[in-house]
C-alpha positions as CSV (number, residue, x, y, z in Angstrom):
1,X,-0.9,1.9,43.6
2,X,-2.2,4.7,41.7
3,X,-0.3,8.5,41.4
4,X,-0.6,10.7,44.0
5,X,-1.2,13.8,41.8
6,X,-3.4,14.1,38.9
7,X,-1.8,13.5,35.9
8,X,-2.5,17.0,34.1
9,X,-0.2,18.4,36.8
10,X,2.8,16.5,35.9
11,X,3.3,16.7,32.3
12,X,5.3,19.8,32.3
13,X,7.6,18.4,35.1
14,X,7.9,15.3,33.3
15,X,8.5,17.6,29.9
16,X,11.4,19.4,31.8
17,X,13.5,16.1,31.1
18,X,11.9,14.3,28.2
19,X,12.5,17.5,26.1
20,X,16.0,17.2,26.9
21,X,15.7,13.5,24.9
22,X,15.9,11.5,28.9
23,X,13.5,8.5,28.1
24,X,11.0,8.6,30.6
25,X,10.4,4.4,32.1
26,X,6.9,4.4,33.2
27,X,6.7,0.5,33.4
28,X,8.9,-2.5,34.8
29,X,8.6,-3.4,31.3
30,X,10.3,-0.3,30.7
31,X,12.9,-0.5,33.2
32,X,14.1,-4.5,32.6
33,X,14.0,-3.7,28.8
34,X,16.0,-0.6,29.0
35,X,18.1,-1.0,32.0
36,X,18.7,-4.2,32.8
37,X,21.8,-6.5,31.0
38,X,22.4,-3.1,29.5
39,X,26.1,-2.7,28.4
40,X,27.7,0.5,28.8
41,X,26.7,3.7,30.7
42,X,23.1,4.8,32.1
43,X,22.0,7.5,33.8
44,X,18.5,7.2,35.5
45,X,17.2,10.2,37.5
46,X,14.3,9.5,40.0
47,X,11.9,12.6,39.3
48,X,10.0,13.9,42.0
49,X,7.1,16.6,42.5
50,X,9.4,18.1,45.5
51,X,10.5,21.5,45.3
52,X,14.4,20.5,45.0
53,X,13.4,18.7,41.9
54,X,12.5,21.5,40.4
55,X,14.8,24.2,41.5
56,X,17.9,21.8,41.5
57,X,17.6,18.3,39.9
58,X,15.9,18.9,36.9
59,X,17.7,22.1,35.9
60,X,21.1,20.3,36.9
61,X,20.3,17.5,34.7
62,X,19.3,20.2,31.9
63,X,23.0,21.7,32.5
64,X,24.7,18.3,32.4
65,X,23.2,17.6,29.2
66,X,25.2,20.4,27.7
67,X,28.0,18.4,27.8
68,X,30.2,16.8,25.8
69,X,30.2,13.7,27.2
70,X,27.0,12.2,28.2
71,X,26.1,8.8,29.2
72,X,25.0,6.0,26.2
73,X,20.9,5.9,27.8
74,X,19.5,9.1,29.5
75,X,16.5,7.5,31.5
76,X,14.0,8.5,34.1
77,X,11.3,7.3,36.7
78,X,8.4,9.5,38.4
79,X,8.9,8.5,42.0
80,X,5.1,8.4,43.6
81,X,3.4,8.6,40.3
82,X,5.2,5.7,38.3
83,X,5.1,3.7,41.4
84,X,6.8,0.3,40.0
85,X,8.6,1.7,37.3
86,X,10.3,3.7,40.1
87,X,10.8,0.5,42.7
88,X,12.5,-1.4,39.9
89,X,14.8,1.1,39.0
90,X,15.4,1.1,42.6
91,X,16.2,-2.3,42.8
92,X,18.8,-1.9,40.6
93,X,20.7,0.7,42.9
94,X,22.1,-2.1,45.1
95,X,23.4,-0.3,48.3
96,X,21.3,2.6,47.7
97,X,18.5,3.4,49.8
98,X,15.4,4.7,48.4
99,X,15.8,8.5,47.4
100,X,13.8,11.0,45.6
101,X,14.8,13.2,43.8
102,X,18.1,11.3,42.8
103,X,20.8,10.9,40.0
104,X,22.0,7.5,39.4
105,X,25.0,6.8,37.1
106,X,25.4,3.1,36.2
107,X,28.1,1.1,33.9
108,X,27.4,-1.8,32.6
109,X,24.5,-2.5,35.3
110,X,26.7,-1.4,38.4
111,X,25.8,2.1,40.0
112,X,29.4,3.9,39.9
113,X,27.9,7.3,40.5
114,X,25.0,8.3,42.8
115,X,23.5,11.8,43.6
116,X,20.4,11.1,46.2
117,X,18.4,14.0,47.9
118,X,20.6,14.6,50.4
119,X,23.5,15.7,47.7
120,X,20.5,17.8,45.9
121,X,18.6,19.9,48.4
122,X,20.2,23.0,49.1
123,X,22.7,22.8,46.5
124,X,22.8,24.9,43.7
125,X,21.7,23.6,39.7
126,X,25.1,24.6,39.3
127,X,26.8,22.5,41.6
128,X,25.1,19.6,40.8
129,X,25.6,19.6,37.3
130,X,29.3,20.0,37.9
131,X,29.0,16.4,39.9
132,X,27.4,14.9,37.3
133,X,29.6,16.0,34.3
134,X,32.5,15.3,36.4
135,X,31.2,12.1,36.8
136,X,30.6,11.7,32.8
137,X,33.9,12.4,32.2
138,X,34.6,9.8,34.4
139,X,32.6,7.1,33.8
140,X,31.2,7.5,30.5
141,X,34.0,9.1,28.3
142,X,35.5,6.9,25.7
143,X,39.1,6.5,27.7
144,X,37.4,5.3,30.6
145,X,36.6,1.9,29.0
146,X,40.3,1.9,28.6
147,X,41.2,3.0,32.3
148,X,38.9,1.3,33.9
């Protein structure tokens, strides 16, 4: 399958995160190597052309990467552009179904955290980001290995 936009078009939505230092996984390749067996925490977000992408998700994600506490692999797929990349990642949200844009937050290869369209659209940046820090703190803070 090839993208469904040209690929000019997408670099500065795909900049909007990989700026922020969230590795983008254009490949299976990339996806097993990065995400799969991988120990500790890893959030993947599931980029998307879609207006709420760029009005929430990606500015949410920009806001949660402010914080203190931030999961051990930042990573992210281009749903309809890096076709399997994205269907591999998706694979790996087991009880998830299919969702773009969306925030996954795995530990130690589980999904403990998960923030599909539904949570997105027609919520605010804000809001969004407060989910996902929350869920850092959760997940992902030093403690939480202990707590857990």
């Amino acid at each position: 399958m090839h993208s469904m936009y040209p690929e000019q078009l997408l670099v500065p939505m795909r900049q909007e995160l990989t700026r922020l230092g969230i590795e983008e996984l254009r490949t299976v390749q990339d996806v097993d190597a990065r995400l799969v067996d991988q120990q500790g925490t890893a959030m993947v977000v599931v980029n998307s052309v879609c207006g709420c992408a760029a009005r929430n998700a990606r500015p949410a994600v920009a806001m949660a990467m402010q914080h203190a506490t931030k999961p051990d692999v930042n990573a992210t797929v281009f749903a309809g552009q890096d076709v399997a990349a994205t269907e591999r990642a998706r694979e790996l949200f087991v009880g998830y179904p299919p969702s773009s844009p969306s925030i996954a937050l795995m530990k130690d290869g589980d999904v403990v955290f998960m923030l599909p369209r539904h949570r997105i659209e027609g919520r605010t940046a804000t809001e969004i980001a407060a989910d996902l820090t929350a869920a850092f703190d959760k997940y992902c803070a030093p403690s939480a290995a202990m707590s857990a």
